[in-house]
C-alpha positions as semicolon CSV with decimal commas, in nm:
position;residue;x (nm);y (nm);z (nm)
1;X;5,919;-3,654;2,044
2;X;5,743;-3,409;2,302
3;X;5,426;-3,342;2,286
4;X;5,285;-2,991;2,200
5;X;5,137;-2,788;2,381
6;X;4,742;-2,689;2,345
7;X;4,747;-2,336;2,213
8;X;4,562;-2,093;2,470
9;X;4,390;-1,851;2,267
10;X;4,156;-1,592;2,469
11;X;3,900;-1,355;2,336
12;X;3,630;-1,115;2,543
13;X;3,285;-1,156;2,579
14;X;3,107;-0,946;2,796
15;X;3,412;-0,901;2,991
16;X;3,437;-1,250;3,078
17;X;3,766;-1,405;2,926
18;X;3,730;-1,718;2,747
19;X;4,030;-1,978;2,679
20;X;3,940;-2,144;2,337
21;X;4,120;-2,487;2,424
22;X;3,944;-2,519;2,782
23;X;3,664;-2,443;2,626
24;X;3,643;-2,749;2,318
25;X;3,721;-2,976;2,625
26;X;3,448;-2,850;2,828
27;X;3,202;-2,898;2,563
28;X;3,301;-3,236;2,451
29;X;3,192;-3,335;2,864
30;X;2,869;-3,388;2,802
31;X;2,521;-3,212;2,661
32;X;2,318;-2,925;2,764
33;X;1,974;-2,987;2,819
34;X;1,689;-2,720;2,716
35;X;1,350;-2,702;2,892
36;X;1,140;-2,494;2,694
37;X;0,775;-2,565;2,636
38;X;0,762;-2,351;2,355
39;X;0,927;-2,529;2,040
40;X;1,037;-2,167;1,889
41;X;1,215;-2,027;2,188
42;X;1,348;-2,444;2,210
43;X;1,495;-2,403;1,860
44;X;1,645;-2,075;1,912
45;X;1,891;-2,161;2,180
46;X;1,944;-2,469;2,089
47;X;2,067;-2,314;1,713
48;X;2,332;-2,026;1,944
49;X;2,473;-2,339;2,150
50;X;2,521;-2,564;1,863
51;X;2,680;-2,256;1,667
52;X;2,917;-2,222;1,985
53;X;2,995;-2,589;1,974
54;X;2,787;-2,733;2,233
55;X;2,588;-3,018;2,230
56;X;2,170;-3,001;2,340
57;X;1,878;-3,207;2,421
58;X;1,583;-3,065;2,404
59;X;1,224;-3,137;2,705
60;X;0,934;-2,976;2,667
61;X;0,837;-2,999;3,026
62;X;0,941;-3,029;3,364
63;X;0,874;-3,407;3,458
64;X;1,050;-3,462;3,088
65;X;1,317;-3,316;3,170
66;X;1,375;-3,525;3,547
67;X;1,330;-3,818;3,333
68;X;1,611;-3,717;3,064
69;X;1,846;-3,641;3,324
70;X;1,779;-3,991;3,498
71;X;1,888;-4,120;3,154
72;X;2,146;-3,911;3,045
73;X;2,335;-3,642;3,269
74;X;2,360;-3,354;3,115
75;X;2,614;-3,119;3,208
76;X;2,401;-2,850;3,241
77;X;2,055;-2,761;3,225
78;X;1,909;-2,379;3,107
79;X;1,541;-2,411;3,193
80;X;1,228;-2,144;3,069
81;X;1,062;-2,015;3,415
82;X;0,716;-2,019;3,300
83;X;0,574;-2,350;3,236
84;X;0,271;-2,552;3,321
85;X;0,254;-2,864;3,561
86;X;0,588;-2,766;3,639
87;X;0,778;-2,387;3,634
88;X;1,132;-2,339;3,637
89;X;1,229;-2,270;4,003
90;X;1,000;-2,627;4,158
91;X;1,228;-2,806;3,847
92;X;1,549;-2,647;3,986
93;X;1,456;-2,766;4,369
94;X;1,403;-3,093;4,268
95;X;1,734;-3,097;4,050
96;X;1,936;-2,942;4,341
97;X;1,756;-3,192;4,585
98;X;1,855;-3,512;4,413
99;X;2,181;-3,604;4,551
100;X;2,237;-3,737;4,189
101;X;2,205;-3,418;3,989
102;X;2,225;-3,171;4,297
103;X;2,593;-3,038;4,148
104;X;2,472;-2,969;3,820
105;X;2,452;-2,604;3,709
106;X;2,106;-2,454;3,659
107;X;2,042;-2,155;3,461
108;X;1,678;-1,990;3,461
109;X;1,563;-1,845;3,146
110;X;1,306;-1,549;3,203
111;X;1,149;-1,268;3,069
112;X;1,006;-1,140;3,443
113;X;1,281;-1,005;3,636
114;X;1,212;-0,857;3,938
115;X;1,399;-0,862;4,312
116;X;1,138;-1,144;4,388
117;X;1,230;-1,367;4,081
118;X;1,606;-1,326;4,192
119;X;1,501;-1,452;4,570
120;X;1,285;-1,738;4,407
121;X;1,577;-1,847;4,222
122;X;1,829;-1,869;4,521
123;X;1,591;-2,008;4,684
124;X;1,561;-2,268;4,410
125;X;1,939;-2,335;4,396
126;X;1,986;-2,175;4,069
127;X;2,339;-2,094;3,971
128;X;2,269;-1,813;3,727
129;X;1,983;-1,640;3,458
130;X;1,966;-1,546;3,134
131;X;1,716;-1,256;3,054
132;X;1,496;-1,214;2,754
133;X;1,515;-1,150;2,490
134;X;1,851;-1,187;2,459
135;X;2,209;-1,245;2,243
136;X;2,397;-1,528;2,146
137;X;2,680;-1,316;2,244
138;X;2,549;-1,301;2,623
139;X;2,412;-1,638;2,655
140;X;2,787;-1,783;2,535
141;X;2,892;-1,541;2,794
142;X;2,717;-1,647;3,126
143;X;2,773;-2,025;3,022
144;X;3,151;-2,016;3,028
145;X;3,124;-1,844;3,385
146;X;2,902;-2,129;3,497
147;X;3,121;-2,376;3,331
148;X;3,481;-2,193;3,458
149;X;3,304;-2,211;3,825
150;X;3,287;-2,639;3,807
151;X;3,675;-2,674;3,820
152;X;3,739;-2,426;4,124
153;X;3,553;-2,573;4,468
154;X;3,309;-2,350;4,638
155;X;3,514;-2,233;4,950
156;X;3,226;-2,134;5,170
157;X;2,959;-2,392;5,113
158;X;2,672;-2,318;5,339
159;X;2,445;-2,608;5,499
160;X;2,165;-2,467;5,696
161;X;1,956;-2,163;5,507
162;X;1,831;-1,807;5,592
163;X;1,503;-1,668;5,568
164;X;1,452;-1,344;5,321
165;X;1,082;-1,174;5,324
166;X;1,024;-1,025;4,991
167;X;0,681;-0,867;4,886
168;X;0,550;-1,049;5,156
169;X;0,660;-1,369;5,119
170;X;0,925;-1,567;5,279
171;X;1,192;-1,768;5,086
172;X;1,474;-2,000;5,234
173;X;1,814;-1,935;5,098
174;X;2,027;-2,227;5,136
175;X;2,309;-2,118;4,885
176;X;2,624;-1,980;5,004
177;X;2,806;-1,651;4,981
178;X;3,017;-1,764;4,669
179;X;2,680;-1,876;4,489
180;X;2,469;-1,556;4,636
181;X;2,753;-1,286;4,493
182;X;2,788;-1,495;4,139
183;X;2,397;-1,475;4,119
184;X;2,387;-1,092;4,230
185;X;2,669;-1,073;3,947
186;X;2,463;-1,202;3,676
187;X;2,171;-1,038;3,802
188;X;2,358;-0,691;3,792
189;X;2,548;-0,763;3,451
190;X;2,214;-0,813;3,295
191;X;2,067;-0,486;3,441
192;X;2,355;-0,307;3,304
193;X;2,352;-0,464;2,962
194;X;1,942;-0,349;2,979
195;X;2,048;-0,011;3,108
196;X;2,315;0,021;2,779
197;X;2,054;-0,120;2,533
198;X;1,761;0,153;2,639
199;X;2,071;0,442;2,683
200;X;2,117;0,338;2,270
201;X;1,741;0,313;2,200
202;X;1,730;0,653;2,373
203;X;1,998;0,786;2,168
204;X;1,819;0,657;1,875
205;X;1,468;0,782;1,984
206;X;1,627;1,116;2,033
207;X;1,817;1,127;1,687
208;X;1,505;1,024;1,530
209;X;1,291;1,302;1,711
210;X;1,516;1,574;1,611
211;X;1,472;1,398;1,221
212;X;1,156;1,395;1,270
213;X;1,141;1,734;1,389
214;X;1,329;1,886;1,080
215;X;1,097;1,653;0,868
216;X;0,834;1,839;1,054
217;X;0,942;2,159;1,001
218;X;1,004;2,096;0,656
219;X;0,671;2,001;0,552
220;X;0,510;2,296;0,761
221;X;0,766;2,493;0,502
222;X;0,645;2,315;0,191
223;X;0,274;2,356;0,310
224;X;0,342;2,753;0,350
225;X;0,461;2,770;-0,029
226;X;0,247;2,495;-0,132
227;X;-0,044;2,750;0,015
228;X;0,103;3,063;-0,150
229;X;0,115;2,857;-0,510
230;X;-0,277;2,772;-0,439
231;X;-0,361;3,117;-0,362
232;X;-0,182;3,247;-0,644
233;X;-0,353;2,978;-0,843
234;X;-0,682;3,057;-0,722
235;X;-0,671;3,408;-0,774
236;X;-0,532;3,329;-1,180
237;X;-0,804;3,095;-1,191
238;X;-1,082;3,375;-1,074
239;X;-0,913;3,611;-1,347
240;X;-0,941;3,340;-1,588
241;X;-1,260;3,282;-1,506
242;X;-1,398;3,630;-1,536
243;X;-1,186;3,715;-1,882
244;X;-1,351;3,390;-2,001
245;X;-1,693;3,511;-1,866
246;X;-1,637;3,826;-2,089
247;X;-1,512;3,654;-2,360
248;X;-1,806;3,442;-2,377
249;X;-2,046;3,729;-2,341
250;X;-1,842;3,925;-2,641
251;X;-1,834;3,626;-2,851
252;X;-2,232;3,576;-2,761
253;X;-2,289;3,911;-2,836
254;X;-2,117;3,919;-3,150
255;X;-2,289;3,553;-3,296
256;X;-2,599;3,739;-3,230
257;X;-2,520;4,032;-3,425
258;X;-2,405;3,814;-3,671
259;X;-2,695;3,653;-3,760
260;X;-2,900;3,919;-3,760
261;X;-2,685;4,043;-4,023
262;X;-2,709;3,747;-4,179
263;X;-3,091;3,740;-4,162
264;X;-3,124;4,096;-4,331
265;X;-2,887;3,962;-4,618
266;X;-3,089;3,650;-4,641
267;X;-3,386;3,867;-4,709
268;X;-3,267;4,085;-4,975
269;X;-3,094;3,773;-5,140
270;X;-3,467;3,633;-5,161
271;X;-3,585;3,983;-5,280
272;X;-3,348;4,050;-5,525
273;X;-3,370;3,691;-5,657
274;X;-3,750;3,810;-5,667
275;X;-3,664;4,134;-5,867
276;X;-3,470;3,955;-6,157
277;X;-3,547;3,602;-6,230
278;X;-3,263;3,555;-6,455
279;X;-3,175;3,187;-6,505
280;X;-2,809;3,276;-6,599
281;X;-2,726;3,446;-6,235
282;X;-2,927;3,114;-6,059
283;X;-2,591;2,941;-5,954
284;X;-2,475;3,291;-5,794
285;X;-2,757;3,346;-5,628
286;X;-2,692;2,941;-5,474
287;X;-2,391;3,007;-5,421
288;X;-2,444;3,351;-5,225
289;X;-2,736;3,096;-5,015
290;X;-2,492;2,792;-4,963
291;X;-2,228;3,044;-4,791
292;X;-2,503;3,223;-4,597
293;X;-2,589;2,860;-4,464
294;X;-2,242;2,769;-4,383
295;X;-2,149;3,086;-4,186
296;X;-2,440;2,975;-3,957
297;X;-2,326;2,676;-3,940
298;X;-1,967;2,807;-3,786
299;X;-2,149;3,053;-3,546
300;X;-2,355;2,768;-3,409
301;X;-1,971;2,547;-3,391
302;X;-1,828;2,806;-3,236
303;X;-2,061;2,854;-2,940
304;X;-2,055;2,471;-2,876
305;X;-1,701;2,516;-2,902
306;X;-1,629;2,767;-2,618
307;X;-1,854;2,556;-2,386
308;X;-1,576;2,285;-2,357
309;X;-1,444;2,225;-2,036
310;X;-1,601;2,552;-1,863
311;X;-1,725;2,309;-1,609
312;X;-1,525;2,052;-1,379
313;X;-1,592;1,708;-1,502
314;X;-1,797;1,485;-1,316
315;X;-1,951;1,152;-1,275
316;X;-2,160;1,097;-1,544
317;X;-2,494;0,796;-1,543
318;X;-2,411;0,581;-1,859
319;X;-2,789;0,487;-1,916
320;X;-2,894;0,876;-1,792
321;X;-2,698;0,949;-2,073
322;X;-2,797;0,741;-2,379
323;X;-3,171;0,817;-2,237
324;X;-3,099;1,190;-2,242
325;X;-2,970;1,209;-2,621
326;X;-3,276;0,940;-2,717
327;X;-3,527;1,223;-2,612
328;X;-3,388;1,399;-2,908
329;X;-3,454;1,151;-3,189
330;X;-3,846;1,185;-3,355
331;X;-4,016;0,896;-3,240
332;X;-4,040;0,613;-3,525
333;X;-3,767;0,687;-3,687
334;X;-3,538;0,419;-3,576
335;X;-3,505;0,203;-3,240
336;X;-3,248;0,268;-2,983
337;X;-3,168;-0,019;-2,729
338;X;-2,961;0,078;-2,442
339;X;-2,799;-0,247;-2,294
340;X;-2,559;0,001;-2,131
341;X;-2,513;-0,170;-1,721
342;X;-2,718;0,004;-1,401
343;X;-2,508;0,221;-1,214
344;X;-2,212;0,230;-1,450
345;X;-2,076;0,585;-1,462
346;X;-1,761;0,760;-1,631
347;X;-1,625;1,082;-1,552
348;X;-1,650;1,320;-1,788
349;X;-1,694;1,703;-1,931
350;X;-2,103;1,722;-1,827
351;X;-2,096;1,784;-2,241
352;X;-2,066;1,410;-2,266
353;X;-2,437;1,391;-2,315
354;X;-2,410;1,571;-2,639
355;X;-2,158;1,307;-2,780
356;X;-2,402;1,060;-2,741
357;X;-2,669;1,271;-2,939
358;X;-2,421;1,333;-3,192
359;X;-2,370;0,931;-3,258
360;X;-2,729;0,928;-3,277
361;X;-2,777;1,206;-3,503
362;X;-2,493;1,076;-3,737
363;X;-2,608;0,744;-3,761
364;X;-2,966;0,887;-3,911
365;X;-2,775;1,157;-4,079
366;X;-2,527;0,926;-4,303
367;X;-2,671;0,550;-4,213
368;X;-2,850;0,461;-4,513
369;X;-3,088;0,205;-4,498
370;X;-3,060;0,230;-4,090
371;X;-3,320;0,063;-3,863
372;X;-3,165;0,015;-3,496
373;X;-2,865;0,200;-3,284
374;X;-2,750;-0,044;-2,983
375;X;-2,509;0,125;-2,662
376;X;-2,358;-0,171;-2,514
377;X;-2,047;-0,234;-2,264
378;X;-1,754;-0,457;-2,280
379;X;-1,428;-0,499;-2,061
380;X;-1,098;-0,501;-2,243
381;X;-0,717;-0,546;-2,124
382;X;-0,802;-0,339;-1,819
383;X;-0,993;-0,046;-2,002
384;X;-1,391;-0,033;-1,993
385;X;-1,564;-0,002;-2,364
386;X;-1,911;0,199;-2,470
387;X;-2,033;0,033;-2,795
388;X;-2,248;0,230;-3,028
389;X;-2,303;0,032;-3,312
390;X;-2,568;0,036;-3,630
391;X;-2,694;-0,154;-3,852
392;X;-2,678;0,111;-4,130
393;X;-2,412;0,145;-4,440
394;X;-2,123;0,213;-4,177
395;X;-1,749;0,402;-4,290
396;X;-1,567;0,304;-4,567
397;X;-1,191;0,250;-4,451
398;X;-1,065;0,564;-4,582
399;X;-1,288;0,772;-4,411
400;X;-1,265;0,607;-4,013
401;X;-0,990;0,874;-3,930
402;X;-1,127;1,169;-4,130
403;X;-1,482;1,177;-3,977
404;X;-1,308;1,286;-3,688
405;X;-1,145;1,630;-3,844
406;X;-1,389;1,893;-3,804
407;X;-1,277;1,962;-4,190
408;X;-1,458;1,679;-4,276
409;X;-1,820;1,620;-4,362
410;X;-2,113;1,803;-4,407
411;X;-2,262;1,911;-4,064
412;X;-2,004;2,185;-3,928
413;X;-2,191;2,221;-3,634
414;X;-2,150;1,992;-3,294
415;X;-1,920;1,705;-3,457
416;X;-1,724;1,397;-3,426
417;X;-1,426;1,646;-3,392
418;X;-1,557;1,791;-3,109
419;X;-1,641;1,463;-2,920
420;X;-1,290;1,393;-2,928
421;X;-1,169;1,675;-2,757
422;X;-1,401;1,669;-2,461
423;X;-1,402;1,279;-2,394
424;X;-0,997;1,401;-2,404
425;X;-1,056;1,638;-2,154
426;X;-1,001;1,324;-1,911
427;X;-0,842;1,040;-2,110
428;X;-1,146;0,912;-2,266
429;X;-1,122;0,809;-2,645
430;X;-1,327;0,747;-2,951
431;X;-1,245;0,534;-3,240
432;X;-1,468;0,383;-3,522
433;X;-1,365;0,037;-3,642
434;X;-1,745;-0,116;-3,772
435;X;-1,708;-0,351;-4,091
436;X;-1,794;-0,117;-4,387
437;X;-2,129;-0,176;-4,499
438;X;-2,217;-0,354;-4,198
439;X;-2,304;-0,112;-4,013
440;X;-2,093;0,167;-3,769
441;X;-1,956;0,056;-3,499
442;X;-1,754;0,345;-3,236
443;X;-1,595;0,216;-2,933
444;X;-1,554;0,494;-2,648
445;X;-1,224;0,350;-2,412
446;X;-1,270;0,501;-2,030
447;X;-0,884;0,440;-1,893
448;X;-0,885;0,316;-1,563
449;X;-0,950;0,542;-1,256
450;X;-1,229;0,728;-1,481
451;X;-1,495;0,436;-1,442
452;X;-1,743;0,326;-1,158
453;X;-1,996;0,097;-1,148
454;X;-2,196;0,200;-0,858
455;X;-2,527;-0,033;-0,902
């Protein structure tokens, strides 16, 4: 039976046409050996040869690499430039000048590339280099020309060298005209592949300048309107501002009136009761006195009312604040211990300071048998509590939502109900969960974002 034939299947690489079969037989000859001092770069070729097929050995320096190749020819050797003891080009000379290894191929690996560094390494003997940072692609590339250049003899071999002056400096070239032009080759394929690579980078600097430009030119758009909707805002927030100004000074105007309408009826109430002390009309006359009373009690809620959120909240002292509403209790009448932390602050409606005199004032108001108010802090599942808690007759369950409807209780004026709605003013919240009879306990629950501790 005949034998058959090795299937010659080519592909392109660079331009540089590779037969697949020639190819498995020229790297089953023998091992390439990588001189890299730096284990990284080391790795990284030796992973793109062994994915072509090839075998490696790996030297981390010049004199290891001499004494590999003593030991084990490789059949080729791709060398880093810049190493200490020993670079690149004085471990190509001594490869080349070793009758021994002279005819193996030498490929410098550099990032430097200059006219000198291509002068160095013909004057070194290289047969090719391979420029940083580069692709698997082109490294596969200039070792099958290196490799395809073993089986065909160099026709014009040259013995005695030239001198070339470069930068000053004076190399002897000792290659011949078949090496010089394969070098010059390489040299110019890599320029061109450098010359593509920046022509793309410059296509893509340019596409992204003119997307950057239209981004540009779209936020300088959205700042325009985003200015107009502020000005427009600003000048509805001035109008706002000065109908609430007059609105205030009506509604002032009018609570004044008020009560001095309610004082003159006060006083003829008390003279008339004077004028006919009839026991039978007593409850009408408590009744007229009760109503009196809780009219003034509305006018006062109302003008703590319209006060809320008329100024921008702000960052409020947590002790400033428990020592502010303290200056309001009569001394004596029960002790107030503020274990509240130095330099903690929330931020608040300024008005916050009145919530605090309102727990006070509640606590004496409906405690009982109350001795001692404590403000203390405690972190909880990423929110920051305020503890005011008593030692008085506390809320009976029924009533720890209710106290908070302004509805509810007694004192109409600056209430629980109130509190709420300017600690809401920036998330804040108040809730009352004491142990009935134990004492009142409210916790106030600053979100995150709205507390500081600045001591």
């Amino acid at each position: 039976m005949s034998e058959k034939p090795i299937l010659q299947k080519e592909h392109n690489v660079n331009g540089i046409v590779c037969r697949d079969a020639e190819d498995r037989l020229k790297k089953a000859a023998g091992t390439i050996l990588i001189v890299e001092d730096s284990r990284t770069q080391a790795e990284y070729l030796r992973a793109i040869l062994e994915e072509e097929g090839y075998r490696t050995v790996i030297a981390k320096s010049g004199s290891e690499a001499l004494k590999q190749i003593a030991v084990d020819r490789p059949m080729m050797v791709l060398t880093d430039i810049v190493m200490p003891e020993m670079d690149g080009y004085e471990l190509c000379c001594r490869i080349k000048q070793d009758k021994n290894s002279s005819d193996i191929p030498v490929i410098l690996v550099t990032r430097l590339f200059n006219p000198e560094d291509v002068i160095k390494g013909l004057a070194s003997g290289a047969d090719d280099f391979i420029i940083k940072p580069f692709k698997p692609a082109y490294i596969h590339s200039r070792i099958s020309t290196i490799l395809s250049h073993l089986e065909k003899p160099d026709p014009d071999e040259l013995r005695s060298g030239f001198e070339v002056t470069v930068a000053n400096t004076t190399h002897v070239i000792s290659a011949s005209r078949f090496r010089i032009f394969n070098l010059l080759l390489s040299t110019y394929e890599a320029a061109v592949n450098n010359n593509r690579e920046l022509q793309e980078a410059h296509e893509r600097l340019y596409l992204s300048n003119e997307q950057l430009q239209q981004a540009v030119a779209d936020i300088r758009k959205s700042n325009q309107a985003l200015e107009q909707e502020n000005t427009e805002r600003r000048q509805v927030e001035k109008a706002l501002a000065e109908a609430n100004k007059k609105l205030n000074l009506l509604s002032g105007i009018t609570r004044h009136d008020i009560n001095n309408q309610l004082l003159i009826l006060n006083g003829f109430v008390e003279l008339l009761h004077g004028e006919i002390p009839d026991p039978s009309l007593e409850h009408y006359f408590s009744r007229i006195t009760k109503a009196s009373s809780q009219i003034t009690a509305m006018i006062r809620f109302t003008k703590d009312y319209e006060n809320i959120g008329i100024r921008a909240p702000a960052w409020q002292d947590l002790q400033t604040l428990v020592n502010s509403a303290e200056k309001g209790v009569i001394p004596g009448l029960l002790t107030i211990k503020n274990d509240l932390p130095a330099g903690a602050e929330v931020f608040a409606d300024p008005l916050i300071v009145k919530i605090f005199f309102n727990l006070i004032d509640n606590a004496l108001r409906h405690g009982g048998k109350i001795t001692t108010i404590r403000f203390s802090y405690q972190a909880r599942n990423g929110d920051q509590i305020i503890v005011c808690e008593d030692d008085g007759d506390g809320v009976i369950t029924e009533e720890k939502e209710k106290i908070f409807e302004r509805e509810f209780g007694k004192n109409t004026g600056f209430g629980l109900a109130i509190s709420r709605e300017i600690l809401d003013i920036t998330g804040i919240t108040i809730i009352e969960n004491g142990e009935p009879g134990k004492g009142a306990r409210f916790e106030i629950v600053v979100p995150p974002g709205k507390f500081r501790a600045t001591g």
